[in-house]
C-alpha positions in Angstrom: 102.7 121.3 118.8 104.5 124.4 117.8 104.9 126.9 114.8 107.6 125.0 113.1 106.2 121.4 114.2 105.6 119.6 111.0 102.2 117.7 111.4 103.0 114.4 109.8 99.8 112.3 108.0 98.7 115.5 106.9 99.5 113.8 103.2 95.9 112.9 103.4 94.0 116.0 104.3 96.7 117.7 101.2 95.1 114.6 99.0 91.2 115.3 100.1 91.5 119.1 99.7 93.0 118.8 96.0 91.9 115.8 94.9 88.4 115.2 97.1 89.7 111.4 97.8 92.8 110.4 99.4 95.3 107.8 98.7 93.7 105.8 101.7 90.3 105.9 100.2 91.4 105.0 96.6 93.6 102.1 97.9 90.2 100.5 100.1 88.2 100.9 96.9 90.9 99.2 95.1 91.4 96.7 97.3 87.2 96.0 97.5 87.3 95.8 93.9 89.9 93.3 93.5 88.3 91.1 96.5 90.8 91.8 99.3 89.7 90.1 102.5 87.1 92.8 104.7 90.1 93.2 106.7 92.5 94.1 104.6 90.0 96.6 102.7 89.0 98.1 106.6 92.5 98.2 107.3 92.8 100.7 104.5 89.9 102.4 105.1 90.9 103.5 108.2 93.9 104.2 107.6 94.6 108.1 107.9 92.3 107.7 111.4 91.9 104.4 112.8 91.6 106.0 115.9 88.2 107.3 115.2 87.1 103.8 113.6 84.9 102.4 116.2 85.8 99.7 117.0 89.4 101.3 116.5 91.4 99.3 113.8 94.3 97.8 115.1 95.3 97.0 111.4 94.4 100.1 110.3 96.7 101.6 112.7 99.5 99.5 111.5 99.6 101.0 107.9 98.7 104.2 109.5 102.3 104.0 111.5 104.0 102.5 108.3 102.7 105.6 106.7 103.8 107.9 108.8 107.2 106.4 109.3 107.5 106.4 105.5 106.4 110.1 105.4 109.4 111.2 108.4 112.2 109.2 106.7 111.9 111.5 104.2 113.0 114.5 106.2 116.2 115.2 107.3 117.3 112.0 109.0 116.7 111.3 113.0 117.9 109.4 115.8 115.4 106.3 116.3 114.3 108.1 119.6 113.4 111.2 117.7 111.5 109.3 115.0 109.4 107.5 117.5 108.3 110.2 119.2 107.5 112.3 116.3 104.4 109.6 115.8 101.4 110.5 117.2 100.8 109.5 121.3 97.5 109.2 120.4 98.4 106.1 117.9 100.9 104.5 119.9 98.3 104.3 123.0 96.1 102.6 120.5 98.3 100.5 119.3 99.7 99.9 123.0 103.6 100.4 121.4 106.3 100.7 123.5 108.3 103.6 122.4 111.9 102.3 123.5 111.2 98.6 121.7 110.7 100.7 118.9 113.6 103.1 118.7 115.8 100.1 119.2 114.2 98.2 116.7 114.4 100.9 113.8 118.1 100.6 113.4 117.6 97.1 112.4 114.9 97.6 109.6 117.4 100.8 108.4 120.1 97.6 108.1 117.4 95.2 106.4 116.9 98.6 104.0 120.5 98.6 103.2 120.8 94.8 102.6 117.5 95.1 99.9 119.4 98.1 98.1 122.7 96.5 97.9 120.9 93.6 96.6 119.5 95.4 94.0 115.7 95.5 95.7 115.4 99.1 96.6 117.3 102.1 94.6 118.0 103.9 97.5 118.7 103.1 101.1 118.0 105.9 104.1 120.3 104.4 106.7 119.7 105.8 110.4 122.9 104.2 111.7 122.3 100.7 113.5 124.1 99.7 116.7 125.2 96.0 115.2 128.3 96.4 112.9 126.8 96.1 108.9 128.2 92.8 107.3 131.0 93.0 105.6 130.6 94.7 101.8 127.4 96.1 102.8 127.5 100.1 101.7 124.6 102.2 103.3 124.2 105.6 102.1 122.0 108.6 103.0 119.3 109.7 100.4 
């Protein structure tokens, strides 16, 4: 990592400093409260490290990915490669994901983004521009 690297996930040590809980905390007690299956409420638990959970939590990693991917569409928009590698190699091992299944995938969830918002399910769409042609009346636009 260099000077201008941004170090995505670190949402959650911004949350503990100022707030002394984070969002991933708050959702698992949330979730425990409301009865969510253990899973679930471990999943969120370990959310912003599931790494470090021992055993590590597959699950846990998921949402921690989701997060993170969440967190980098926000930035100026990347190629799929780029995006994919700017998640942690550390959580991909983990996870055992396979970087170029990924990067060919994202196009197609930035499509299923632009379908929801042109059906009225999402307000905006952040389109990182799929290799299939968009069906026909479908209007994707850059956040």
């Amino acid at each position: 990592m260099q000077d201008g690297d941004i170090l995505y996930g670190g949402r959650w040590e911004r949350e503990k400093r100022l707030l002394g809980f984070s969002g991933a905390q708050l959702t698992a007690a949330l979730a425990r409260r409301w009865r969510f299956p253990d899973s679930i409420v471990r999943a969120l638990e370990t959310a912003e490290d599931p790494v470090a959970a021992v055993p590590c939590c597959r699950l846990g990693g998921i949402v921690h990915v989701a997060m993170l991917l969440a967190e980098i569409g926000l930035e100026e928009p990347k190629s799929p490669a780029d995006t994919i590698a700017s998640l942690p190699e550390e959580i991909k091992r983990a996870l055992q994901l396979d970087s170029a299944w990924l990067a060919e995938l994202l196009p197609l969830v930035a499509l299923w983004m632009c379908l929801c918002a042109d059906a009225g399910l999402a307000k905006t769409c952040v389109s990182i521009r799929p290799k299939r042609k968009a069906p026909r009346g479908l209007s994707c636009v850059r956040a």
